[in-house]
N, C-alpha and C positions, 0 to 999 in steps of 0.2 A: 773210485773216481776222485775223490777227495786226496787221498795220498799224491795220484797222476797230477790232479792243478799242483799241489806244494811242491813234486817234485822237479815238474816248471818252471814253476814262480823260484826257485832256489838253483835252477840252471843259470836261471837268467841274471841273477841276483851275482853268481857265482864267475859271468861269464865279463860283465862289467868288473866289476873288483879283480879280474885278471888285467883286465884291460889298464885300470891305472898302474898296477905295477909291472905292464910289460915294457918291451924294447924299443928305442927310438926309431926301429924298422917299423914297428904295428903302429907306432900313433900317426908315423907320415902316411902309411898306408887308411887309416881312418878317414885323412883328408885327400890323398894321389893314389888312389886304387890299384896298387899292384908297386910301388916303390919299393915296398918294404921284401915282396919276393926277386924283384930286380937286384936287389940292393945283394940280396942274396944266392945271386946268380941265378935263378930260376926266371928267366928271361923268356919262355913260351907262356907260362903260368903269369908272369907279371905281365908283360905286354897286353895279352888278350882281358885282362881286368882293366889296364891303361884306357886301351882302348872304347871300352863296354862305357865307362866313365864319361872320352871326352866324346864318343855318339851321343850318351843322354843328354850331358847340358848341349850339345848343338842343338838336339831335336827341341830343346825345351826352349831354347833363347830362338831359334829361329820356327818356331813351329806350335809345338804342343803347350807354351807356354802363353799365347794369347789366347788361344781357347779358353784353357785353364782360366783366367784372370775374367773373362769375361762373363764365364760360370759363378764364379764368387761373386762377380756384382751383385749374382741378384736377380739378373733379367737373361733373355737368350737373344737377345741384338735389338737394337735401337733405329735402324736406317732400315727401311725397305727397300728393297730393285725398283725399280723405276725406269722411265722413257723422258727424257726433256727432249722440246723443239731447241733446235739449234739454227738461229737465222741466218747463218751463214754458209753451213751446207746445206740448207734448208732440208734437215732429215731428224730424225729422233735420234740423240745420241742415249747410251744404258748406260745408267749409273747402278752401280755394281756395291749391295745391301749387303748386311747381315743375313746370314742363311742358320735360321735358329737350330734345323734337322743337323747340320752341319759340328757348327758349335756343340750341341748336347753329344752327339756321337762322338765327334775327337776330346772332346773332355773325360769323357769313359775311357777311350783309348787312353788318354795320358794318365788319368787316375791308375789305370793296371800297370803303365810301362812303369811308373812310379814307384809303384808295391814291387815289380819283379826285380828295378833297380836293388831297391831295399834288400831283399832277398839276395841277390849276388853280395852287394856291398856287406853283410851278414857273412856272407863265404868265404870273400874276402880277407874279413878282420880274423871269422876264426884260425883258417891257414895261418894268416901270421902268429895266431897266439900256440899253436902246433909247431910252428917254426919253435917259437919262444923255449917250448917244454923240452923240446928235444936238443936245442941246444945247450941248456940249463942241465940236460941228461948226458953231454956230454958223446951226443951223437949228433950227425950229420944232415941237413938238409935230403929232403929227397929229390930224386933228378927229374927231370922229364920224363925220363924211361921207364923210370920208378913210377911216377903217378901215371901214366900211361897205363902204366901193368897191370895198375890196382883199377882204374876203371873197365879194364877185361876180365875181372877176375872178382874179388870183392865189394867193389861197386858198381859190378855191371848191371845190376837191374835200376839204380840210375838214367846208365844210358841206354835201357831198351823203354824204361819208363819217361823220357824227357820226351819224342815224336807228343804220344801220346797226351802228355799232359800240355804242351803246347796247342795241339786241337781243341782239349778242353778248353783252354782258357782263352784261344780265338772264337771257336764257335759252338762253344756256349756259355761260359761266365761273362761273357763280355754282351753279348746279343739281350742276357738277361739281365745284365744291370742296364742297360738300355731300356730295353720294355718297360723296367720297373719303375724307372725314371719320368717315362713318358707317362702313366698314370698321372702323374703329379702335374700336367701341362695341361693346355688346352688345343690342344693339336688335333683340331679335326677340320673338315671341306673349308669353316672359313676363316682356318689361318693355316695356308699351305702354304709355305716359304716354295724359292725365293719371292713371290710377287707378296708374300705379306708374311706374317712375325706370330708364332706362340711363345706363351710365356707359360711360367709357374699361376698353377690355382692351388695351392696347400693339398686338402683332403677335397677340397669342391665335390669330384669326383666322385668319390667314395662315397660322400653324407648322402647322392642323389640316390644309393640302392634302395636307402632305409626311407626313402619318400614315398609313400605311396599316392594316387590319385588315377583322375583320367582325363587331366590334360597338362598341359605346360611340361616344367623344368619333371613334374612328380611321376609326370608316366614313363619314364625311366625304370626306376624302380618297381612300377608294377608291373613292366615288361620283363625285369628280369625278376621275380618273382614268379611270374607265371614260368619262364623258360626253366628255372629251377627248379620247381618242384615235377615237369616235366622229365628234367635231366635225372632227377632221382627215382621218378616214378619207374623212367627206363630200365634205368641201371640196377636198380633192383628185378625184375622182372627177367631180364636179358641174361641176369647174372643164375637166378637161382631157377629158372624156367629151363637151361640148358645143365646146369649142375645136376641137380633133380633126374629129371627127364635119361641123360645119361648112364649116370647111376644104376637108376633102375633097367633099361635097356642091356647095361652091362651086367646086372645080378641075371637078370635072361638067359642070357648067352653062355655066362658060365656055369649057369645051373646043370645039375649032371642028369641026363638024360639026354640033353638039348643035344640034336642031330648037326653036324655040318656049320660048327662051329668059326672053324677057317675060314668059310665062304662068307657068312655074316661080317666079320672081321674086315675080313680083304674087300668088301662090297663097301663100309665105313671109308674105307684108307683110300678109294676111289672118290670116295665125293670129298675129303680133302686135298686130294692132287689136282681138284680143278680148284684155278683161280680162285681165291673169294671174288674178284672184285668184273671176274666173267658172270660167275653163279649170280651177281645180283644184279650185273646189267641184264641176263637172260630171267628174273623172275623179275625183272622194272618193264621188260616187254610184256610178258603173260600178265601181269596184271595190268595192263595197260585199259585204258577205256575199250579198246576195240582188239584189246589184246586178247590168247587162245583162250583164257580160263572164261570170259566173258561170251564168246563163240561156244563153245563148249555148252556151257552150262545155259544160253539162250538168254544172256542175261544181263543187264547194261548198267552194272554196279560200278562206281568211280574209287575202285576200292585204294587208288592213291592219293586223290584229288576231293576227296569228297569232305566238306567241311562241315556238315551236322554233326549237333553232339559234342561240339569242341573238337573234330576231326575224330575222333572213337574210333571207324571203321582205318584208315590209313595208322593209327596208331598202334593197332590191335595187329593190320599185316604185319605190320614192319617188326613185331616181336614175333610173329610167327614164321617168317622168312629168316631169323636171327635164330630163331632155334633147328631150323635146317641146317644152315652151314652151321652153328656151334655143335651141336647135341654128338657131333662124330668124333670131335678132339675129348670131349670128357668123357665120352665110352672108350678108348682106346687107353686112356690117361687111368680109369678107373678099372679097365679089365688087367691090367698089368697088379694093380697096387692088389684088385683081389684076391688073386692067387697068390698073394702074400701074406693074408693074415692066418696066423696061427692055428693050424687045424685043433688043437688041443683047446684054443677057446670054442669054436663050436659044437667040440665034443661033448666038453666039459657040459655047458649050457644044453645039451639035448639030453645027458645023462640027467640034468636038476629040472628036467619037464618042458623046459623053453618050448614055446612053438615057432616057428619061420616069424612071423610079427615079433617077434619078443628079442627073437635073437638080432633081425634087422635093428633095431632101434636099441637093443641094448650092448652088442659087438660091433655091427657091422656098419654102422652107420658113424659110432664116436671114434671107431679107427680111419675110417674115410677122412673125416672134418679132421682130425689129429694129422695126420698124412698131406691134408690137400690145404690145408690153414690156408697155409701163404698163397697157394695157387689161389686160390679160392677170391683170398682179400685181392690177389693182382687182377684179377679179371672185373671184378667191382670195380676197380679204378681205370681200369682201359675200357670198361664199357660208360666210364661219363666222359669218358675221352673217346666214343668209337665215332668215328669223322667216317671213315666208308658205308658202314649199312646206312645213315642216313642221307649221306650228301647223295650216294648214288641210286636209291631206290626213288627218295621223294624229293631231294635237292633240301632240303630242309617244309619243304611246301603239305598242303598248300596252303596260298594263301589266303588265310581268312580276314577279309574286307573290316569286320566288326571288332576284332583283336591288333588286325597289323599294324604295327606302332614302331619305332626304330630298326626297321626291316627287319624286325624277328617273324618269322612263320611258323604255322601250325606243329611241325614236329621238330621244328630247330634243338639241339642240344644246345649248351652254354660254347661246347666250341665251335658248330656250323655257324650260331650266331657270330661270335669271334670273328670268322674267316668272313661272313657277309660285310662285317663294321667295316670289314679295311679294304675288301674287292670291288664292292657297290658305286654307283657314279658319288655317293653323297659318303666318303672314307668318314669314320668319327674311331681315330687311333687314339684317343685317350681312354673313350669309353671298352673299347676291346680293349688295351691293356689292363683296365680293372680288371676286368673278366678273367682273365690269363690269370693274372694274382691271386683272383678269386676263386677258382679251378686249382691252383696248386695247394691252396690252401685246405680247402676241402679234400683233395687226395691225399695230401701228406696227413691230413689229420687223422682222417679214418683209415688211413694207412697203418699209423703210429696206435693208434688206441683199439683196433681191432686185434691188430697181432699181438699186441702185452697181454692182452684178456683172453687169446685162443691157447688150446690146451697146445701148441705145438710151442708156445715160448714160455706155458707156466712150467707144464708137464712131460718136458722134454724127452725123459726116460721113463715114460709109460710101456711104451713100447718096443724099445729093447732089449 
């Protein structure tokens, strides 16, 4: 890694120090983007740099450049919208504010077109300094047809790679520096541009997780406290209740004896071909107050609704309706990988006394975890991100009267809660954008420090 930065840092180093000693074509092209391939008859290739140039400063002198300017003040607008009486047509005329949503978003915009500027103007210089060599080589400019040819051919993953990485960076580098931004504001129901103005609060935001109490600015933080150690509670549960459960379902099935194998199998691969998001609106019915299981069983349990206990009983379905629809994908995930481990290791272990316990926990089980690592860690992090089992079973609810505080509910996750901040009549978009930040954070971390420490990235060739 160390070698890769120096080798960088001495490209770069390497690419300037060309630059003072090249052609009077590459220094007017540092300032007239594309003169210097003009100059050199490459007139498709200069043109369309010309061009890329005098769009940027248009959009910046008539457009992206008061955003921009307004951003560095400082503030996100100073005039609100407004109605004045007008005595003369006797009607409200609208004076037309600062719209802070506005400004923050096209300043992000301009900050990116900026950087992509950059980056052409980068492509730019180096072309010319490629001119430079090759004339210095005593060889010829390349034509139009020539550089055509070469992006069909040697640089064509380039141009299958540009769609794509343009989507990235419209709809998602750009949405997330937005978000990340808006943390920093106070953008919530009461400062909704245009009829009124957010501003920058530093960390404000942030400081309110680590407050705890039970009233004012501090039940914030013990709202998301409570939601969090919820969201973990989950995710643990959901993650290792279906892993588990599976597993063992799958050592079942493959066990040799076991009759009618196939049918087992294919009866799994049916209850994933329905819907997930059918399968829990049809068990959000059956457990309904007056839903079948309640008929059935003669019995008037609120087994979604019910708020004793800290909600316990709705807590408790909602993993066990999660282990329904999971428990089919890590049996079919785990009968595959079975009949893959090494018959010679269980041999070997039945030859030196092993019993079935011994050999589970001592083969079959650290081949599994070795095999499923990363699956494993991905489903951990999608289950404190899993928005359908709860939004559709309980809606995040219910609501308990004694807890409810920032419209978090009883089984809310860190992200139903997210979606309520910003859906609800009373939006508070600064506090869900912590949240968001706070969610990625926590994924990427136990993402990153899970997988270094699993035998699947120490112990790579165990198993080969």
């Amino acid at each position: 890694m160390g070698k890769e930065k120096k080798g960088g840092v001495n490209a770069v180093k390497n690419c300037f120090s060309q630059i003072g000693h090249s052609s009077l074509c590459t220094k007017f092209s540092m300032v007239f983007m594309g003169i210097g391939q003009i100059m050199r008859k490459q007139f498709v290739k200069g043109f369309f740099y010309l061009f890329i140039e005098i769009a940027f400063i248009l959009y910046m002198v008539f457009f992206g450049g008061q955003y921009l300017a307004k951003l560095f003040e400082g503030h996100l607008g100073t005039v609100t919208s407004t109605e004045v009486w007008n005595e003369e047509t006797m009607v409200y005329d609208k004076i037309v504010g600062d719209n802070s949503f506005l400004i923050l978003l096209y300043s992000v915009v301009t900050l990116v077109i900026i950087i992509a500027f950059i980056a052409v103007w980068v492509l730019n210089v180096k072309g010319n300094l490629a001119n430079d060599r090759r004339i210095a080589e005593g060889k010829s400019v390349n034509t139009f047809k020539q550089d055509f040819s070469a992006l069909l051919n040697e640089n064509f993953h380039g141009v299958l790679l540009f769609l794509p990485l343009l989507g990235l960076l419209v709809f998602t580098v750009m949405p997330l520096i937005f978000m990340i931004l808006i943390a920093f504001t106070n953008y919530d129901y009461q400062h909704l541009p245009p009829g009124r103005l957010f501003d920058w609060v530093g960390f404000e935001n942030f400081i309110m997780l680590f407050k705890t109490g039970n009233s004012g600015a501090m039940l914030f933080g013990t709202v998301f406290l409570r939601v969090f150690v919820w969201t973990i509670i989950w995710a643990i549960f959901a993650t290792f209740t279906n892993y588990f459960l599976g597993m063992v379902i799958a050592l079942m099935i493959n066990k040799k004896g076991i009759r009618f194998k196939a049918l087992w199998r294919t009866l799994f691969v049916v209850v994933i071909a329905v819907p997930q998001f059918v399968t829990l609106l049809l068990m959000q019915k059956i457990l309904d107050g007056d839903g079948i299981l309640n008929v059935v069983l003669g019995t008037n349990i609120r087994w979604l609704a019910d708020t004793r206990w800290n909600s316990l009983i709705p807590r408790i379905v909602i993993i066990v309706v999660n282990i329904w629809i999971g428990v089919p994908y890590t049996i079919l995930m785990c009968s595959g990988i079975l009949m893959n481990i090494p018959s010679d290791f269980n041999e070997a272990a039945r030859i030196d006394g092993a019993n079935v316990v011994q050999i589970f926990f001592k083969i079959t089980l650290p081949y599994m975890l070795h095999v499923t690592g990363p699956h494993l860690i991905t489903q951990f992090v999608g289950n404190i991100n899993n928005f359908n089992v709860i939004w559709l079973l309980t809606g995040g609810g219910p609501i308990d009267i004694n807890n409810y505080a920032h419209q978090a509910q009883s089984t809310d996750l860190l992200v139903t809660w997210l979606y309520r901040l910003t859906t609800d009549t009373n939006p508070q978009y600064n506090f869900a954008s912590v949240i968001g930040i706070i969610i990625f954070i926590i994924s990427a971390s136990l993402s990153l420090l899970t997988y270094s420490k699993s035998s699947s990235a120490k112990n790579e060739e165990d198993y080969q």
